[in-house]
N, C-alpha and C positions, 0 to 999 in steps of 0.2 A: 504494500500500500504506500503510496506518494503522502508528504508531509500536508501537501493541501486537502489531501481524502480525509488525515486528521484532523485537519485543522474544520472541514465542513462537520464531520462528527460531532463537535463541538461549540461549532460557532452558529446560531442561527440565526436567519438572516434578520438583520437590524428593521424597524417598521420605516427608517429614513435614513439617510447619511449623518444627521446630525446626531441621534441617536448610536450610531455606529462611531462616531468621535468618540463620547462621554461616555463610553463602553470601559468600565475602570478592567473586569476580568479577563479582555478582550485585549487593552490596554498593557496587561501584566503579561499576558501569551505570546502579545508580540512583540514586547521587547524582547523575549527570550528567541523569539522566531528573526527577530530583525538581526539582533546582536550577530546570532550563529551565522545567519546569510553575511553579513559583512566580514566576520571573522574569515570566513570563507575565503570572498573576494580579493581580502588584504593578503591573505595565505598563498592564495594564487599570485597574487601582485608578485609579492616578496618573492616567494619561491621557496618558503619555510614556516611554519603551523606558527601560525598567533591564535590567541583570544583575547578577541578586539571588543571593547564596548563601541555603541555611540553615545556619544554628549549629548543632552538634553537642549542645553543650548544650540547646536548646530539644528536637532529637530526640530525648535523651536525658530531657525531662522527659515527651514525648509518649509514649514506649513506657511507663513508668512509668505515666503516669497511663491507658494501655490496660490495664495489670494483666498485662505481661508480661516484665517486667524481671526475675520469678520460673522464666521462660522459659530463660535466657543463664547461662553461665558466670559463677561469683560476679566475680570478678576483672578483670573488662573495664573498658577506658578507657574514658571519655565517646567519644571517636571510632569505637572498637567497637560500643557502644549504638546511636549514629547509624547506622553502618554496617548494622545487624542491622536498622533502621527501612527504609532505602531498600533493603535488598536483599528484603523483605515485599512492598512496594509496587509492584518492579520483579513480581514474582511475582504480585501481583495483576494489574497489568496484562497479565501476558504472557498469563493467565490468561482474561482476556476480564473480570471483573470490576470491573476497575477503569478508565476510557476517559479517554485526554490532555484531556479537552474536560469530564468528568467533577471531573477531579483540578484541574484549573485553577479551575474555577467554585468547590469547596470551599477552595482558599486564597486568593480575592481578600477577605482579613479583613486590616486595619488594625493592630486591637490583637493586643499577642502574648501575650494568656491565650487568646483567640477561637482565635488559628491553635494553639497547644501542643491545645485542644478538637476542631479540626479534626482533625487528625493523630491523634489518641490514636483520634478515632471509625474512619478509615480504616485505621488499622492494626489494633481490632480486630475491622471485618471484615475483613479481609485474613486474618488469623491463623485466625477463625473458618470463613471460604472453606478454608482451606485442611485444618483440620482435618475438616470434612466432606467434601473429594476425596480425604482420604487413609480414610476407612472406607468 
């Protein structure tokens, strides 16, 4: 079984995209889903096994610069932001949209304007995916 066959096991489908942001369990699943994807791609990069987190911060410039930081409650911590990033992405993949093999090949970037460019584009199609399954 493919990581997104568990990941749809698990995830069901949000009533809306904004819903699927503020998804805190959703949230938790995909940072661990994101992390490893990236781990990955820097692994590949390098040429030698890392485990890589990502910054909050960076997720937090990547939803922003998707155009949907206008999305989320005014008030949320940079950690929230982040959370609202990986819990989109867990949803995309559970979604069939988004594939481990996919998501990895988009973060093997280097520089970190490239990867915040990476993330911003996947997040919003993610958001965009979703707002079309919900009409």
């Amino acid at each position: 079984m493919r990581v997104e066959e568990f990941l749809a096991k698990i995830l069901s489908k949000p009533s809306s995209p904004v819903e699927a942001l503020m998804d805190r369990g959703a949230a938790s699943l995909g940072d661990s889903y994101l992390n490893f994807a990236f781990s990955l791609a820097q692994s590949l990069e390098g040429g030698r096994p890392k485990g890589l987190r990502l910054d909050n911060r960076l997720l937090a410039e990547a939803v922003r610069k998707a155009g949907l930081r206008g999305k989320l409650p005014k008030r949320l911590s940079r950690r929230d932001i982040g959370g609202a990033a990986e819990a989109l992405l867990a949803y995309a993949a559970a979604g069939g949209l988004l594939s481990t093999e996919s998501l990895v090949e988009r973060l093997r970037v280097k520089d970190r304007g490239k990867l915040v460019e990476a993330l911003a584009c996947l997040l919003k199609e993610a958001y965009r995916w979703l707002e079309n399954a919900e009409g």
